[in-house]
ZASE-471379 format. One record per atom (N, C-alpha, C): atom name; residue in one letter; x, y, z. Coordinates in pm, whole numbers. Example, Ala and Ser with C-alpha at 12.3 -4.5 7.8 and 13.67 -1.06 7.14 Angstrom:
<vobas>
VOBA   atomo   residuo       px       py       pz
VOBA       N         A     1319     -569      780
VOBA      CA         A     1230     -450      780
VOBA       C         A     1320     -330      780
VOBA       N         S     1285     -225      708
VOBA      CA         S     1367     -106      714
VOBA       C         S     1290        3      787
</vobas>
This chain:
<vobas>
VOBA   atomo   residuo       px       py       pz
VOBA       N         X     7743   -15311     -115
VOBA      CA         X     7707   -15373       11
VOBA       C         X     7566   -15326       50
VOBA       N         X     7495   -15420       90
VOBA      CA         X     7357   -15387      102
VOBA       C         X     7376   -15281      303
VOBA       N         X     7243   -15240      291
VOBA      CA         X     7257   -15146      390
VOBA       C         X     7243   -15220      522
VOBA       N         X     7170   -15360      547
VOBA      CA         X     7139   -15440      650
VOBA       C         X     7279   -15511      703
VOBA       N         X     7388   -15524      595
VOBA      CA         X     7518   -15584      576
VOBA       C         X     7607   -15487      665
VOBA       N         X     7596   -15378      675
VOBA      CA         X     7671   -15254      685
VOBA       C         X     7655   -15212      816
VOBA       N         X     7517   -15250      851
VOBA      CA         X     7491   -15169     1018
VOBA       C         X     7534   -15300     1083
VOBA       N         X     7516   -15407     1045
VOBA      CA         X     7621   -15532     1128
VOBA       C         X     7743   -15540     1140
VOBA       N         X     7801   -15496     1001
VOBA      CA         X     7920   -15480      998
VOBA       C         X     7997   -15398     1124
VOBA       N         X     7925   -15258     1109
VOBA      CA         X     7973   -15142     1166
VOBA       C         X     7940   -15204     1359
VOBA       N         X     7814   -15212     1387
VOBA      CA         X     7780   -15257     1489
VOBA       C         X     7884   -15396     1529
VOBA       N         X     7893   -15474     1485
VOBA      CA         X     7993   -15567     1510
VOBA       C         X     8149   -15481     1525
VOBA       N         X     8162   -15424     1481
VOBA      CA         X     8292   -15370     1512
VOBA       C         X     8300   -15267     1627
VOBA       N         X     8233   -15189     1647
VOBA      CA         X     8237   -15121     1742
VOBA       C         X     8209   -15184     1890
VOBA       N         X     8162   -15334     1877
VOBA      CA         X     8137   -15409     2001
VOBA       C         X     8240   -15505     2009
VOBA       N         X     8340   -15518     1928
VOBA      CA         X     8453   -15590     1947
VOBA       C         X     8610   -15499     1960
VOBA       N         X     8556   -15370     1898
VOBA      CA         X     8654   -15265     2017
VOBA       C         X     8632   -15247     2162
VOBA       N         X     8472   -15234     2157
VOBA      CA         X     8524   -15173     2301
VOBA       C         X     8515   -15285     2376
VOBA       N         X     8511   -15458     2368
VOBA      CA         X     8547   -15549     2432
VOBA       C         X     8698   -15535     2449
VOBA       N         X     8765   -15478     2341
VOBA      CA         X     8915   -15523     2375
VOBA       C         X     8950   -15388     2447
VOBA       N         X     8916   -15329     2489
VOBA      CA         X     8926   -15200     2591
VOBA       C         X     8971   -15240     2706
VOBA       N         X     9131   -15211     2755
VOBA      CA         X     9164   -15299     2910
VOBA       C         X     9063   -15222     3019
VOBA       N         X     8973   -15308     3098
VOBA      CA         X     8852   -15237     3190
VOBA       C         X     8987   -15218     3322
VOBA       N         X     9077   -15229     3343
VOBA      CA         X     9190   -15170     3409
VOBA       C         X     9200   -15038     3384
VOBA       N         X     9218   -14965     3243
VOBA      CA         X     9265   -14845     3236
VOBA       C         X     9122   -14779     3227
VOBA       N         X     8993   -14822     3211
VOBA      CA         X     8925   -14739     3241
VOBA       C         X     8871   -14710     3410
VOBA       N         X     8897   -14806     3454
VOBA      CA         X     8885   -14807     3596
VOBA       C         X     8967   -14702     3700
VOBA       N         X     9105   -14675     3655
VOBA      CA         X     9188   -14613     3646
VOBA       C         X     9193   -14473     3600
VOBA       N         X     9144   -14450     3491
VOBA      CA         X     9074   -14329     3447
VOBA       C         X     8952   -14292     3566
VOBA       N         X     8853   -14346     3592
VOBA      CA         X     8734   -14329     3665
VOBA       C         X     8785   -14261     3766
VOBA       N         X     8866   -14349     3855
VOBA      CA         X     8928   -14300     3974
VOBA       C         X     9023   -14126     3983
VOBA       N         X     9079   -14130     3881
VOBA      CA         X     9149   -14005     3862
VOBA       C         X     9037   -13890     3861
VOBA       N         X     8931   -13903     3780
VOBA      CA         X     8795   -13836     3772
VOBA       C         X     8780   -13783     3874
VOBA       N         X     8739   -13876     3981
VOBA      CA         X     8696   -13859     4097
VOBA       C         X     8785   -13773     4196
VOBA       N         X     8922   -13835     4168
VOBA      CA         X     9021   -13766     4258
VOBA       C         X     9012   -13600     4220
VOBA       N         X     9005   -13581     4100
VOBA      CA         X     9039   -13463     4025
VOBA       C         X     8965   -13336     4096
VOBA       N         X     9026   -13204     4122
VOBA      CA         X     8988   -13107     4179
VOBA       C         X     8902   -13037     4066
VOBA       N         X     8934   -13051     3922
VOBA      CA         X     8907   -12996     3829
VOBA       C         X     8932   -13047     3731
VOBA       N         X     8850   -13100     3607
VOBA      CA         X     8869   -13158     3552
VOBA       C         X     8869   -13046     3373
VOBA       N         X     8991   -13083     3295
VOBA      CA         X     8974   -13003     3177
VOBA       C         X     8993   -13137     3049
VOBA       N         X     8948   -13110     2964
VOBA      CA         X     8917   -13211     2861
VOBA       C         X     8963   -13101     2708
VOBA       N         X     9049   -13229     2620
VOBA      CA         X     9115   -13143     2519
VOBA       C         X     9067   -13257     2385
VOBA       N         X     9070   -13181     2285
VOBA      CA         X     9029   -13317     2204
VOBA       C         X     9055   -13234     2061
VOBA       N         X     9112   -13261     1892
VOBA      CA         X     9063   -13199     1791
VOBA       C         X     8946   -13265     1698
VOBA       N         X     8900   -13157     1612
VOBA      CA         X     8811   -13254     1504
VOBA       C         X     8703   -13290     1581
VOBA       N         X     8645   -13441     1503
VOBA      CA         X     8559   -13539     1570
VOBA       C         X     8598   -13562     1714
VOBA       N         X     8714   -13571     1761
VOBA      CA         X     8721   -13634     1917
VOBA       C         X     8705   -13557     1927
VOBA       N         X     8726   -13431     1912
VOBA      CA         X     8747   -13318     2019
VOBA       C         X     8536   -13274     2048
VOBA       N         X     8484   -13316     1948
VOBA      CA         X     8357   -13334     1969
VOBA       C         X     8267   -13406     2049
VOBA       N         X     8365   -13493     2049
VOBA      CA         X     8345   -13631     2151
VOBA       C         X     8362   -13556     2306
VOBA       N         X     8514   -13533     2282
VOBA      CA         X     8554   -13456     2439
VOBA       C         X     8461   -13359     2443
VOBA       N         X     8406   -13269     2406
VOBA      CA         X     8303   -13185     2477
VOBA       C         X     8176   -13278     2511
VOBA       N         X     8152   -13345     2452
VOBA      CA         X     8022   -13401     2524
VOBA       C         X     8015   -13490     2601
VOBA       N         X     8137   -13524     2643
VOBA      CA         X     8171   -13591     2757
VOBA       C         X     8216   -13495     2864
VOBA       N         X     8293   -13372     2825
VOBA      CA         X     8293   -13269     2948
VOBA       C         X     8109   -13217     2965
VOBA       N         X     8011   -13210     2922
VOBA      CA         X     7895   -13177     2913
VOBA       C         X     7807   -13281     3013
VOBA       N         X     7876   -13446     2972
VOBA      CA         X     7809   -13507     3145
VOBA       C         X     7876   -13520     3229
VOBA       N         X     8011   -13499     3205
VOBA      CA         X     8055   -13462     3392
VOBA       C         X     8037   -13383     3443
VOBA       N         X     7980   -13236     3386
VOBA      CA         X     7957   -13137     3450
VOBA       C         X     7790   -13161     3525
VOBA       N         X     7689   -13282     3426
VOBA      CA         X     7577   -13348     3459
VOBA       C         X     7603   -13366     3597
VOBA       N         X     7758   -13435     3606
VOBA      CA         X     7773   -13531     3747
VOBA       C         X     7779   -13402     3833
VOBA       N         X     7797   -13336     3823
VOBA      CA         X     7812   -13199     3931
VOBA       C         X     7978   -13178     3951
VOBA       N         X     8080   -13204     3835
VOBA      CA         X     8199   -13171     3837
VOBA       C         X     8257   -13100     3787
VOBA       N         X     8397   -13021     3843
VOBA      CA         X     8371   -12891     3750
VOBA       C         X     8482   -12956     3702
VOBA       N         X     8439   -12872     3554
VOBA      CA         X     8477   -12937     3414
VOBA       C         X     8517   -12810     3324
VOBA       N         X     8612   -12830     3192
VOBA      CA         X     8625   -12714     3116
VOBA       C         X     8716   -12783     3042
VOBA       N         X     8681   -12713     2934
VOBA      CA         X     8696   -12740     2760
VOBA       C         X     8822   -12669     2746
VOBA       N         X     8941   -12705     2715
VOBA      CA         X     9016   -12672     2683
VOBA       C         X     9046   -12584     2525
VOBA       N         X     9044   -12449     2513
VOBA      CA         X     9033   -12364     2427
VOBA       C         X     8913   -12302     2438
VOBA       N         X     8803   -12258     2558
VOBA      CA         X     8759   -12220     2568
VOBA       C         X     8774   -12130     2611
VOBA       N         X     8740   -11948     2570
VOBA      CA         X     8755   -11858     2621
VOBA       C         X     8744   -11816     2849
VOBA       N         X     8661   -11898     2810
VOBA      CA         X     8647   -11923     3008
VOBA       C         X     8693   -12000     3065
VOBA       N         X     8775   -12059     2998
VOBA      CA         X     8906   -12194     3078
VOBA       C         X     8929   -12137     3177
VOBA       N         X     8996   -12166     3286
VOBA      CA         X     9107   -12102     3377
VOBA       C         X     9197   -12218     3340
VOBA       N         X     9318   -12121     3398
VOBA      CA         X     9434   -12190     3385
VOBA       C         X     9445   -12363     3467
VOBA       N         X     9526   -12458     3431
VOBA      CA         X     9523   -12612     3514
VOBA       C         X     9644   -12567     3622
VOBA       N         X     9643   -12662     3706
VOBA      CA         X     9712   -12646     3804
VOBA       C         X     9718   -12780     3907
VOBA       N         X     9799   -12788     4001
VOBA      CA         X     9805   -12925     4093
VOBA       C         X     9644   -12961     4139
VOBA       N         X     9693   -13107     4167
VOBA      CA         X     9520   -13139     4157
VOBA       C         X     9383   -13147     4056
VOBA       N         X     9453   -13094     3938
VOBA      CA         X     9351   -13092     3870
VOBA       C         X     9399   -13221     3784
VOBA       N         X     9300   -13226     3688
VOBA      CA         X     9341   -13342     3550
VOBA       C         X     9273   -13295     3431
VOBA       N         X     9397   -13294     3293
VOBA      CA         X     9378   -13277     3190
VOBA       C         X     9370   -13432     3156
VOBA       N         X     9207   -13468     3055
VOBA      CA         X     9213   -13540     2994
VOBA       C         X     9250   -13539     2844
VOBA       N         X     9311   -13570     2761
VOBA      CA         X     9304   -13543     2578
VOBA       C         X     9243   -13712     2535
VOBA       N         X     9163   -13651     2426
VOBA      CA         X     9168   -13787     2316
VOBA       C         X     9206   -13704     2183
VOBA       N         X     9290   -13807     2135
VOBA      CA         X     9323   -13852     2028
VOBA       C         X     9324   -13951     1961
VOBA       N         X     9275   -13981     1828
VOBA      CA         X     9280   -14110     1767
VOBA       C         X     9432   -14154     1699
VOBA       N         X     9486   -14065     1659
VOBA      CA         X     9638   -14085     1603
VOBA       C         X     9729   -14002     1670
VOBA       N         X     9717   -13958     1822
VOBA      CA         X     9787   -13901     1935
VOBA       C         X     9896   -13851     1864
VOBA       N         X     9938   -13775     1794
VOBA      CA         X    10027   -13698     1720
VOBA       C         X     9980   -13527     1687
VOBA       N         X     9864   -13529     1722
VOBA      CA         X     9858   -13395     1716
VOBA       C         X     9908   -13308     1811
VOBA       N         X     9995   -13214     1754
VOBA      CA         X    10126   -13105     1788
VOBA       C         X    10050   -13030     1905
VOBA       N         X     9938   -12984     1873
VOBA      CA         X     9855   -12876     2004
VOBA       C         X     9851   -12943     2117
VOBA       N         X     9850   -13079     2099
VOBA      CA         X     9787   -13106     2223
VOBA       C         X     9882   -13199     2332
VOBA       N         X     9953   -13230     2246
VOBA      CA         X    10068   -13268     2247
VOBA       C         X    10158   -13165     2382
VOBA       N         X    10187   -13037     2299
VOBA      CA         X    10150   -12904     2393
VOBA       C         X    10104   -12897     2495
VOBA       N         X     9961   -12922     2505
VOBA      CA         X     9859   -12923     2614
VOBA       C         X     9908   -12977     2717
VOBA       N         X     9971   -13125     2677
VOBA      CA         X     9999   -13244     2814
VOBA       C         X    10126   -13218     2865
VOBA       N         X    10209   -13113     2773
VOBA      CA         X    10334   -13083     2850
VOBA       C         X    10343   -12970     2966
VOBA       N         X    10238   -12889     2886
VOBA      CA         X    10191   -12745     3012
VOBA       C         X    10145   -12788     3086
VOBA       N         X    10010   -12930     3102
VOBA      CA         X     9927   -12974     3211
VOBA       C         X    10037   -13038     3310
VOBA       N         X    10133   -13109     3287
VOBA      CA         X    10260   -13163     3385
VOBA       C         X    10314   -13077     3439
VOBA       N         X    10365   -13002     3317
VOBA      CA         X    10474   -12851     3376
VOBA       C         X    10399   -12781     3501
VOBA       N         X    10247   -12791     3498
VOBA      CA         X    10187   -12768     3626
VOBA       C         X    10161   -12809     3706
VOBA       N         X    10214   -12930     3704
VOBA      CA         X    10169   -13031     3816
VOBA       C         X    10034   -13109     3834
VOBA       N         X     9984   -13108     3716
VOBA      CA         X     9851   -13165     3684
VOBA       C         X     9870   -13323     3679
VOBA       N         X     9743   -13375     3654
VOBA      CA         X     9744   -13508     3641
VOBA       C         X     9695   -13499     3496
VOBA       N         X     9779   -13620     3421
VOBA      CA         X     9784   -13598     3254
VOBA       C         X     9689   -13737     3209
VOBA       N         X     9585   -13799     3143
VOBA      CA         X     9532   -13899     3081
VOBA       C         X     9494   -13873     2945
VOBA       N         X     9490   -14008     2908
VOBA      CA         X     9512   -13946     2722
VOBA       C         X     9447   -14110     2726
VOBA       N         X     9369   -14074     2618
VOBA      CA         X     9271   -14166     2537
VOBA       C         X     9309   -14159     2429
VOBA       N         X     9374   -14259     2374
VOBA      CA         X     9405   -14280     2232
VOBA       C         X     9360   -14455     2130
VOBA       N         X     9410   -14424     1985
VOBA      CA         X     9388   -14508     1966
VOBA       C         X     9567   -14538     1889
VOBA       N         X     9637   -14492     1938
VOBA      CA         X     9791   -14491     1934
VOBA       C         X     9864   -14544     2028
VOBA       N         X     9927   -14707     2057
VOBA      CA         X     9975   -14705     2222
VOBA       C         X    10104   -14620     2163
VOBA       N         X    10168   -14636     2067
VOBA      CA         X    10297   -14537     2085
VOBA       C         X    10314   -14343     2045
VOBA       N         X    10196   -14319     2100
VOBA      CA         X    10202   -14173     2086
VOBA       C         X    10325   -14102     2150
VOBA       N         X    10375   -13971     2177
VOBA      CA         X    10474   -13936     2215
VOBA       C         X    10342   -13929     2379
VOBA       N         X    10253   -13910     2353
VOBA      CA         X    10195   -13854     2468
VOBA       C         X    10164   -13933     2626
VOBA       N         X    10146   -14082     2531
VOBA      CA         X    10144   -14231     2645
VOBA       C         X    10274   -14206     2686
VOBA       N         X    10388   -14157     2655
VOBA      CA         X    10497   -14200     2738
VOBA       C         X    10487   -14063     2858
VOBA       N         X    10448   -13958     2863
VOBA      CA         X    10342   -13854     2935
VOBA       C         X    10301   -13839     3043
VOBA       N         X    10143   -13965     2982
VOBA      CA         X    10025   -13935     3051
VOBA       C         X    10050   -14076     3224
VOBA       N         X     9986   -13988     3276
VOBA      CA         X     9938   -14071     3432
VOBA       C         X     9850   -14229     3393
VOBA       N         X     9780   -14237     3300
VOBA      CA         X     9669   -14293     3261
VOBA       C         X     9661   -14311     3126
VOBA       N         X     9665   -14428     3037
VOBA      CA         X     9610   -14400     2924
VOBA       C         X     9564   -14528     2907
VOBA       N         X     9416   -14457     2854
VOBA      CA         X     9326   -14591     2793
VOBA       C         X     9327   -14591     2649
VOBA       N         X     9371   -14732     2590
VOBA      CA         X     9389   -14772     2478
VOBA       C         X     9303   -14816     2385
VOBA       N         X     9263   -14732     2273
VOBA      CA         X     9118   -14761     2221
VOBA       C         X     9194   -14857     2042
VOBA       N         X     9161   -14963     2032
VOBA      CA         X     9233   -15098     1940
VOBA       C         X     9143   -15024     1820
VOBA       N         X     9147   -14908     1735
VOBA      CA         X     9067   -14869     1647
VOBA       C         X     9176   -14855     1560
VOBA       N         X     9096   -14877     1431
VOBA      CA         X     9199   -14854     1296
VOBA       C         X     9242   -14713     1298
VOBA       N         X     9307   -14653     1232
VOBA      CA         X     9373   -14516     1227
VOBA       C         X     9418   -14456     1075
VOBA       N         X     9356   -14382     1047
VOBA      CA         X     9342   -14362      911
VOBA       C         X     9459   -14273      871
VOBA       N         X     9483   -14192      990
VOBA      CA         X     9638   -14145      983
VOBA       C         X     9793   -14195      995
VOBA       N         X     9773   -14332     1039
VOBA      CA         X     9916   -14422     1091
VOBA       C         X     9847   -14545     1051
VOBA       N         X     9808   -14580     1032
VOBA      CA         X     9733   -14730      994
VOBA       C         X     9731   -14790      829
VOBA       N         X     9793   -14863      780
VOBA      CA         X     9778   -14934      694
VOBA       C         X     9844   -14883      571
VOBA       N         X     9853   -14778      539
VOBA      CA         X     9909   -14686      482
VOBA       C         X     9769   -14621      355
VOBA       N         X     9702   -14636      437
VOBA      CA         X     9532   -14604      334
VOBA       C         X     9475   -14726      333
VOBA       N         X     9498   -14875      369
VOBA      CA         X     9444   -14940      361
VOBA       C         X     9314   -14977      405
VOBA       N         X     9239   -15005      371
VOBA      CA         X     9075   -15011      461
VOBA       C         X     9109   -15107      523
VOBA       N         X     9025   -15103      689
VOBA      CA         X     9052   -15205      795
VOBA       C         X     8953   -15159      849
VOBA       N         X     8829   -15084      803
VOBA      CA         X     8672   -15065      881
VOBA       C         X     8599   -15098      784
VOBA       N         X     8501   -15108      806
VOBA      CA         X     8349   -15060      755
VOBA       C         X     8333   -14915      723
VOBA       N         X     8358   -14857      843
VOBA      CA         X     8370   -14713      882
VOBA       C         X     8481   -14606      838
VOBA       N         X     8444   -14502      781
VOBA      CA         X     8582   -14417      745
VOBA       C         X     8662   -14342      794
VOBA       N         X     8759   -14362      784
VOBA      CA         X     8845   -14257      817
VOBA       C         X     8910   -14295      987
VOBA       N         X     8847   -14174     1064
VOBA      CA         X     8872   -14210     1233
VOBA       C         X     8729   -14276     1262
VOBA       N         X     8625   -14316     1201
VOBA      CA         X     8473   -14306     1236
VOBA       C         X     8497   -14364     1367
VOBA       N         X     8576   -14517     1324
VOBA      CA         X     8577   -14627     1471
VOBA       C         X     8597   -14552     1626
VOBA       N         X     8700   -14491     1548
VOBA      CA         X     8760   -14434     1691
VOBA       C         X     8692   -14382     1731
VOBA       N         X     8627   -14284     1705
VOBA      CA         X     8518   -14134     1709
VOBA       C         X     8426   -14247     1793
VOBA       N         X     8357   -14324     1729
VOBA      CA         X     8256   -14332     1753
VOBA       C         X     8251   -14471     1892
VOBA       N         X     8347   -14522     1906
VOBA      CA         X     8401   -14581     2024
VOBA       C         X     8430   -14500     2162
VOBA       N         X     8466   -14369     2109
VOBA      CA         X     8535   -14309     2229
VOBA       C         X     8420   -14226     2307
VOBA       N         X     8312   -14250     2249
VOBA      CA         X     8173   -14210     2231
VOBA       C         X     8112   -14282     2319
VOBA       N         X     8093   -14404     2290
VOBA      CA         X     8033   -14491     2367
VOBA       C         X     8108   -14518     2474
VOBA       N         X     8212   -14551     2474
VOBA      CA         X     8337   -14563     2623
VOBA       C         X     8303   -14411     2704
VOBA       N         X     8272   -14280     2660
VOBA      CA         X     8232   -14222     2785
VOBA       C         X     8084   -14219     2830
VOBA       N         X     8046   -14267     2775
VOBA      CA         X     7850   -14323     2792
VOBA       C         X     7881   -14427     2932
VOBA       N         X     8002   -14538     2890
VOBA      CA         X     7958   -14615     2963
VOBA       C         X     8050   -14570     3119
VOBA       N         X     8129   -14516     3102
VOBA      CA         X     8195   -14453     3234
VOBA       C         X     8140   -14367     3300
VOBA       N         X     8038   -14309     3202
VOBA      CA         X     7929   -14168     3301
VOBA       C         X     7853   -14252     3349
VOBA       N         X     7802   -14392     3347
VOBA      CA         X     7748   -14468     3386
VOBA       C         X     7758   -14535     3525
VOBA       N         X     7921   -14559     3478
VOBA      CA         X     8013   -14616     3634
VOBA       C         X     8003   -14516     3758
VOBA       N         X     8074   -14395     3669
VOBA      CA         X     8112   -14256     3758
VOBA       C         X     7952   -14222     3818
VOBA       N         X     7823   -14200     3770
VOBA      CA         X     7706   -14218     3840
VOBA       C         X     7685   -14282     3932
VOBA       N         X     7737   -14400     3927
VOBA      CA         X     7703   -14514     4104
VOBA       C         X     7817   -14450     4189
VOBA       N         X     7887   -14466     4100
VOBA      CA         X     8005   -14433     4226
VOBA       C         X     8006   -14269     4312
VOBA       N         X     7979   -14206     4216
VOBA      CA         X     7910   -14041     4268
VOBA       C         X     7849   -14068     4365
VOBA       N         X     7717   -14189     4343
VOBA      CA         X     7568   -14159     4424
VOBA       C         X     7487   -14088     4356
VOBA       N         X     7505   -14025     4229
VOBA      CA         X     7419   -13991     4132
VOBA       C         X     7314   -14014     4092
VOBA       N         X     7183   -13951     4072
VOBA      CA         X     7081   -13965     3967
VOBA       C         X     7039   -13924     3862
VOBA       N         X     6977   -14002     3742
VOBA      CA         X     6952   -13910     3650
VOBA       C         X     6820   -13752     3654
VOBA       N         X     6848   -13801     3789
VOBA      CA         X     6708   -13682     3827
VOBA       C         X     6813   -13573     3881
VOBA       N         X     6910   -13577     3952
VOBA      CA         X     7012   -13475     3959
VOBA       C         X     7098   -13408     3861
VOBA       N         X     7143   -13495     3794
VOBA      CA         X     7173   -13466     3667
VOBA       C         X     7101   -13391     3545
VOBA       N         X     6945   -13411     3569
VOBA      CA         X     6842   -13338     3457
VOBA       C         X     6844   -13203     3518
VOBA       N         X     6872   -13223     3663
VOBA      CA         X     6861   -13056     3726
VOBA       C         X     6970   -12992     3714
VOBA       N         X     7094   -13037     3629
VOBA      CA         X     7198   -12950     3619
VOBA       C         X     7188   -12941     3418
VOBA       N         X     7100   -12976     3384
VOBA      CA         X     7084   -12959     3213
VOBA       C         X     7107   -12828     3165
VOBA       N         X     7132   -12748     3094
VOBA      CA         X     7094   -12629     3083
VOBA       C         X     6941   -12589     3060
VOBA       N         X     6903   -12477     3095
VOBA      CA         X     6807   -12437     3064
VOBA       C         X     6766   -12309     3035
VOBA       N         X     6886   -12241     2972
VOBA      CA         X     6872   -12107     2869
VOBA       C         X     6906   -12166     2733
VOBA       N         X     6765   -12231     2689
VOBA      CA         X     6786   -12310     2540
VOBA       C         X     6650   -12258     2489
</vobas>
């Protein structure tokens, strides 16, 4: 496959996931954000890469935020909200995660690309990302361009680009407030 074939390919697909993205459950998500006293974000692998750099601009937005398995977590508690992504919502840790975040009275949302995870039946919120799944999907069959979780990864990527976007108006946010919360012991 030539390389001009490939970035259409890939680009075409990633713009016909996140069209099929219900803008209900992200709207829904947004709002919980906002409500949230504290917001903690859980993710493994690639998402879980994803989830930190999406806990990295809400903390932009001026919200307090924390990475779940981070030595400086504090504990969750009422009022707060644990978000997780997962692309094949079966992972056992985290799985974990959303049962302790309830058991506390937290608010639970889960980003997957699984509607039948054990965890959607769970979460307060879950936005449904229509990505192939390299772990439950096809049984190895190719159904991307992209390998493996790439779609997902790289969807769940752009879906918090465009909600830090939303969550910015709706804040009252600027990117000039936001540059003033950047780090700057780099």
């Amino acid at each position: 496959m030539q390389v001009e074939q490939l970035i259409d390919n890939i680009l075409n697909e990633l713009s016909n996931t996140l069209h099929q993205i219900d803008v209900t459950q992200i709207e829904e998500l947004e709002t919980s954000i906002i409500k949230a006293n504290r917001i903690f974000v859980a993710g493994k692998g690639r998402t879980g890469l994803q989830m930190k750099a999406f806990a990295m601009r809400l903390m932009h937005l001026g919200l307090k935020v924390f990475v779940v398995d981070d030595v400086t977590t504090p504990g969750i508690q009422q009022s707060d909200l644990l978000i997780i992504g997962s692309g094949s919502g079966r992972t056992e840790s985290l799985n974990g995660y959303a049962k302790s975040a309830l058991s506390n009275n937290a608010d639970l949302a889960f980003i997957t690309g699984n509607a039948q995870s054990p965890i959607t039946n769970l979460s307060h919120n879950t936005v449904y990302i229509p990505a192939s799944n390299f772990k439950s999907d096809n049984q190895g069959k190719k159904s991307s361009a992209l390998i493996m979780g790439s779609l997902f990864e790289y969807t769940i990527g752009l879906l918090f680009d465009l909600m830090i976007i939303q969550l910015m108006n709706k804040l009252q946010q600027t990117e000039g407030a936001m540059n003033n919360r950047h780090a700057n012991l780099e």
